[in-house]
C-alpha positions in Angstrom: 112.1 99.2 112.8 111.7 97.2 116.2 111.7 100.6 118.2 108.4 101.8 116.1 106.7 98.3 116.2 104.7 98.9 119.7 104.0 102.9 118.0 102.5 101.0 115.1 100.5 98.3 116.8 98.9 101.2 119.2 97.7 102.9 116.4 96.6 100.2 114.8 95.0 98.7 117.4 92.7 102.3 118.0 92.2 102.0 114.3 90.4 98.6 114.5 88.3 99.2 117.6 87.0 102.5 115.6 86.4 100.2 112.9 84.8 97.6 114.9 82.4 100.0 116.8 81.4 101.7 113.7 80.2 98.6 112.1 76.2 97.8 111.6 74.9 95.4 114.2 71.9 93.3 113.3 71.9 91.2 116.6 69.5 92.1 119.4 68.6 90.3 123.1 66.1 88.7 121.8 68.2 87.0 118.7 70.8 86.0 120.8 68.0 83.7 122.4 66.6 82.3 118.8 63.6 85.1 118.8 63.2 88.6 118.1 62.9 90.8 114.8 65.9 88.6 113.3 63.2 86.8 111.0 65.6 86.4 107.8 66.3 89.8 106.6 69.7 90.0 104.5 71.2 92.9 103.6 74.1 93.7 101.3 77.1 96.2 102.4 77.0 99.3 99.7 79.5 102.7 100.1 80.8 103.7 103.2 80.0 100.2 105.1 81.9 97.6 102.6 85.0 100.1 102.7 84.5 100.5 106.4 84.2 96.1 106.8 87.1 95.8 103.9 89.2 98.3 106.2 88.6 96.7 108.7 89.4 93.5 107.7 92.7 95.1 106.3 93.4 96.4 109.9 92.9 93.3 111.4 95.6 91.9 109.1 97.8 94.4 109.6 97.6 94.3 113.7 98.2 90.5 113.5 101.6 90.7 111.3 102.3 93.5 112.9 102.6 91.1 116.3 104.1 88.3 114.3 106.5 90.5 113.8 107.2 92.3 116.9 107.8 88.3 118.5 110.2 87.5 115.8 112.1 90.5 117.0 112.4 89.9 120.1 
């Protein structure tokens, strides 16, 4: 198992920053700096971007124990 541990965490790690780039952004320049078009608009995740956040918070999981484990290996 500890010779496919840095396999797995590769993959997973391509995985999350997929996941990560893929999300929705709401923040701009200008609401970074307290202005802008940020002026209270919620929205909530529906279909493909709650499984593509809940993946992604999966993944994120996954890459972490996956390092846990890979020190507790070693």
């Amino acid at each position: 198992m500890g010779q496919f541990l840095p396999y797995i965490q590769v993959l997973l790690s391509i995985l999350l920053v997929a996941g990560i780039l893929l999300q929705r952004s709401e923040a701009s320049l200008g609401a970074a700096f307290g202005s802008g078009d940020a002026g209270g608009t919620r929205f909530s995740r529906r279909g493909f971007e709650k499984i593509l956040f809940n993946g992604t918070i999966v993944l994120a999981v996954l890459f972490a124990a996956s390092a846990f484990a890979t020190l507790l290996l070693s």
